[in-house]
C-alpha positions in Angstrom: 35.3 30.5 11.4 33.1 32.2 8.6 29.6 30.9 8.5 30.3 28.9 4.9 32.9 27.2 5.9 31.1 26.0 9.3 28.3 24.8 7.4 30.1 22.8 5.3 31.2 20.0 7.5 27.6 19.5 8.7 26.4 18.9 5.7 29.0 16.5 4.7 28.2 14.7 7.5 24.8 14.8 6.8 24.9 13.3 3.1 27.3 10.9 4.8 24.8 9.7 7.0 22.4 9.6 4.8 24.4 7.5 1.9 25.4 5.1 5.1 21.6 4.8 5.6 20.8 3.7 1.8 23.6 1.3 1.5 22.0 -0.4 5.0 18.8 -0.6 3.6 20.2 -1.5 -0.1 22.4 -4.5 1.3 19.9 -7.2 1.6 18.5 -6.3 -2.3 21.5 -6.3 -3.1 21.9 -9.7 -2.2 18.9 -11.0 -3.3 19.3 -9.7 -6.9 22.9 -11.0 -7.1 21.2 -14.7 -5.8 18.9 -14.0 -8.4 21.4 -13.8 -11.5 23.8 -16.1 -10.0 21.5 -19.0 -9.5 20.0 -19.9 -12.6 23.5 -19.3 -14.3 24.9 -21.9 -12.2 22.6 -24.5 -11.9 21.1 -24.0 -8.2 17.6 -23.6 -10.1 16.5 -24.5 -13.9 17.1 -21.6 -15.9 13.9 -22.7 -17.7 11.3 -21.2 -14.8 14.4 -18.5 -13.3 15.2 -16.7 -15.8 18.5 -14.4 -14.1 17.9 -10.6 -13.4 19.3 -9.4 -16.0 17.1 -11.3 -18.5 13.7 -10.3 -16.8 15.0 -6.3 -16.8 15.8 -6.8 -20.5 12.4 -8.1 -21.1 10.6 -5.7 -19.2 12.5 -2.5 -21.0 11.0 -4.6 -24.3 7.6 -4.9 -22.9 7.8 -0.9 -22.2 9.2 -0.1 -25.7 6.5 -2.1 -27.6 4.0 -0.6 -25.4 2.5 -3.8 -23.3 3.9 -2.5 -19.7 2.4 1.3 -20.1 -0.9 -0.3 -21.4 -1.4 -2.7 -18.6 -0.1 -0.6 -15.9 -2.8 2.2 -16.7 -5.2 -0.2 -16.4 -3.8 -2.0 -13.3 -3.3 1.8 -11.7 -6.7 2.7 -12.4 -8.4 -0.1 -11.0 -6.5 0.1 -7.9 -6.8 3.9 -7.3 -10.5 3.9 -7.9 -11.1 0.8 -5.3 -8.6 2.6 -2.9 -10.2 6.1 -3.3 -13.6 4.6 -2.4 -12.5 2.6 0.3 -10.8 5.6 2.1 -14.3 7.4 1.2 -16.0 4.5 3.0 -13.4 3.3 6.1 -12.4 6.6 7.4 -16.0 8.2 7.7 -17.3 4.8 8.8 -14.1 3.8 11.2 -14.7 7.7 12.8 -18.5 7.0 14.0 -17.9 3.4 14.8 -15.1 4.3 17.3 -16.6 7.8 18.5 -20.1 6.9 18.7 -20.9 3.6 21.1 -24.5 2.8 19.9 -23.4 2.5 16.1 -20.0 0.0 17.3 -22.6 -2.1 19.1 -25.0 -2.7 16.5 -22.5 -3.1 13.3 -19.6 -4.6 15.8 -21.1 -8.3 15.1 -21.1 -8.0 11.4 -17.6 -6.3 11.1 -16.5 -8.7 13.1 -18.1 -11.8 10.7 -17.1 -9.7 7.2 -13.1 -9.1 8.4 -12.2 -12.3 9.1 -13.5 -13.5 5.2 -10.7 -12.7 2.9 -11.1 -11.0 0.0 -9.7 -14.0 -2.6 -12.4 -15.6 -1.0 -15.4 -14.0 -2.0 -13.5 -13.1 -5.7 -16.1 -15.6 -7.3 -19.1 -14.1 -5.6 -18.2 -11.2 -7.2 -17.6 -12.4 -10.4 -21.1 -13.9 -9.8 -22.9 -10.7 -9.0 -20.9 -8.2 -10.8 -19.3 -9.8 -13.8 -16.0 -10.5 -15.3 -15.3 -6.6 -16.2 -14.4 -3.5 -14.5 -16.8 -3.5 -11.7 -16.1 -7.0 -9.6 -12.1 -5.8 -9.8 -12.7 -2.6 -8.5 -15.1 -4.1 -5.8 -12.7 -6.5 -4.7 -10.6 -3.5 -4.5 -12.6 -1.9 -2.3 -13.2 -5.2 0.0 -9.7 -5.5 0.8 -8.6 -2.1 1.2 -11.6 -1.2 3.5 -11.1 -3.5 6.5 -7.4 -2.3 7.2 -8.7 1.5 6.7 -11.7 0.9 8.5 -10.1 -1.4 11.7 -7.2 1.2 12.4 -9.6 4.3 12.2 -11.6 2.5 14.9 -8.5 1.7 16.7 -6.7 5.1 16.4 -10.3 7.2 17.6 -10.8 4.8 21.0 -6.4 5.0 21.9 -6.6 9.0 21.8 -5.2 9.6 25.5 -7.8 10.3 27.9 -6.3 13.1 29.5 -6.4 14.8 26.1 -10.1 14.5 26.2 -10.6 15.4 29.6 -8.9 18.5 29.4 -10.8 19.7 26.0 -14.1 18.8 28.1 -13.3 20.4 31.1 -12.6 23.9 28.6 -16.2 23.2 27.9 -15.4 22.6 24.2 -18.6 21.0 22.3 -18.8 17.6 21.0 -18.0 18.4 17.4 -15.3 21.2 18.4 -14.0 18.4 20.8 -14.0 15.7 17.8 -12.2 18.3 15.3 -9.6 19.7 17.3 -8.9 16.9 19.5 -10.0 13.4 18.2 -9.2 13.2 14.6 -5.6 14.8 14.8 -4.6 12.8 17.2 -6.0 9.8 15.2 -4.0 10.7 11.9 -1.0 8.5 12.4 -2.8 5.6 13.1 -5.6 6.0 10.5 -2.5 6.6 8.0 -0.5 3.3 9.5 -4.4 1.1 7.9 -4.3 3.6 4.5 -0.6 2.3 4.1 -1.7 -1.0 4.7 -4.5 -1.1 2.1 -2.7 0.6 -0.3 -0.3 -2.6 -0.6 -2.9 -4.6 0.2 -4.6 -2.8 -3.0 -2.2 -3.7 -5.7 -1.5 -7.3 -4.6 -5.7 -8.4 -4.7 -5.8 -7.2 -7.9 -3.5 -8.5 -9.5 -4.4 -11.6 -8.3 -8.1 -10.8 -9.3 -6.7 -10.1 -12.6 -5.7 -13.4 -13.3 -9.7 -14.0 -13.9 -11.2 -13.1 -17.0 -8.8 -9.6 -17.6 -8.2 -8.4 -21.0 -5.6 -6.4 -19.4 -3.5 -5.1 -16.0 -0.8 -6.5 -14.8 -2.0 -9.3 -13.3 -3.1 -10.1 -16.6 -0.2 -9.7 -18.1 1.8 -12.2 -15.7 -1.1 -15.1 -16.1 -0.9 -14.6 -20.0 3.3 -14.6 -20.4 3.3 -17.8 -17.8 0.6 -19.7 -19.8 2.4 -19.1 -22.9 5.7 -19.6 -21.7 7.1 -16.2 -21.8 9.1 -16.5 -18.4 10.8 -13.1 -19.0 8.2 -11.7 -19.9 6.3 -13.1 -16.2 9.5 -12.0 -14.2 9.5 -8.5 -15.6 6.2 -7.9 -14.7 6.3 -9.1 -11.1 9.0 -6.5 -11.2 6.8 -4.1 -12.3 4.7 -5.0 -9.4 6.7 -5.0 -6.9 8.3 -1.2 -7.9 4.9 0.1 -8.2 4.1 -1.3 -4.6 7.1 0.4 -3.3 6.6 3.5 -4.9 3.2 3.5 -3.6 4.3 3.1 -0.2 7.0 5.8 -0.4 4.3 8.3 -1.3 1.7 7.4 1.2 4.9 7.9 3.9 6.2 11.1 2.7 2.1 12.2 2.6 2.0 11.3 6.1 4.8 13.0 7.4 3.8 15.8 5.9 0.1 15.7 7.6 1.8 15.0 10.7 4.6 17.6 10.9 3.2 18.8 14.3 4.1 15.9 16.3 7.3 15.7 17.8 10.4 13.2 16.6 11.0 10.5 18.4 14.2 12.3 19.3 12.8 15.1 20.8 
């Protein structure tokens, strides 16, 4: 059989897998969306605070044609990204010498343990307090909640590397540093990536919950405005645009992982 024609069926298989996979994954949403515009049409829920699906995706392609949803999604986007940049800057580096070094775990291991059991709603009016109602105390609170996941996995994925990995770098006589490089941190990646992941849900959820408080704009902003003025669509449609940028967030952080971590095997293998 000519080469062409053998690689054909393979790859009809293969997009036939792969459509199989989507509609698995696509059933329960499915479902949900269908509850969703069913419900308030037939009573199960007042159509007064359930507006069906189709009435909040109208609304929010109205909010995106007048402007609103781009406006406060910039500024939504870059709060987030600039509270999640820093707290990668801060929870990987920190997370590294915390979990390499034993002297620096056992004097900041107390406090960590006292600051990652406060949640970060918690201290929202502290830093309102200290930092004001503007840009600063969102991106802070940003940086709070994103941290601790970052930070705790780091830790966690530096003192799980196997220790026959380490014992056969030290017994090459590799130095510490060349031992930390070529050793330590790749093995950590997955796990370090697994707490990134986290905070970068973890990211869009605080703040828009922190800007429900004193915003002028954001999508949090936009949802506490439209429900205190009785825009229910208008709410609706930005959860949705919450909940897509979430997902879309998290697809790119996964595909950004796997393609840091090509080298390991598949589970398959």
């Amino acid at each position: 059989m000519p080469r062409g024609k053998a690689g054909l069926p393979a790859a009809v298989s293969g997009a036939a897998r792969l459509l199989t996979g989507f509609a698995k994954r696509g059933v329960a949403i499915a479902a949900f969306l269908v509850l969703w515009e069913v419900a308030p049409r037939v009573g199960l829920v007042d159509r007064t605070f359930l507006v069906p699906f189709s009435e909040a995706v109208r609304a929010l392609i109205d909010l995106a044609a007048n402007g609103q949803l781009w406006d406060n999604t910039r500024a939504s986007l870059v709060r987030s990204l600039a509270g999640f940049g820093v707290a990668i800057g801060v929870g990987v580096p920190l997370g590294l010498l915390i979990g390499w070094y034993r002297p620096v775990a056992e004097i900041l291991g107390p406090l960590l343990e006292l600051f990652r059991n406060t949640a970060a709603l918690a201290l929202l009016p502290v830093f309102i307090l200290l930092l004001g109602i503007g840009e600063t105390s969102k991106i802070a609170i940003v940086v709070y909640a994103c941290t601790w996941p970052i930070l705790l996995n780091t830790v966690s994925a530096v003192r799980s590397v196997d220790p026959v990995l380490v014992k056969s770098a030290r017994s090459m006589a590799l130095p510490a540093h060349r031992l930390f490089a070529k050793v330590i941190l790749p093995a950590s990646v997955p796990t370090i990536f697994t707490g990134i992941r986290l905070a970068g849900s973890g990211s869009i959820l605080v703040l828009i919950a922190a800007e429900m408080v004193g915003a002028k704009a954001g999508l949090g902003y936009l949802v506490n405005v439209s429900q205190q003025n009785f825009a229910i669509p208008d709410m609706y449609a930005a959860i949705i645009a919450v909940s897509v940028i979430g997902l879309a967030f998290n697809h790119l952080l996964v595909a950004l992982e796997r393609r840091l971590t090509r080298w390991r095997p598949s589970a398959g293998a």
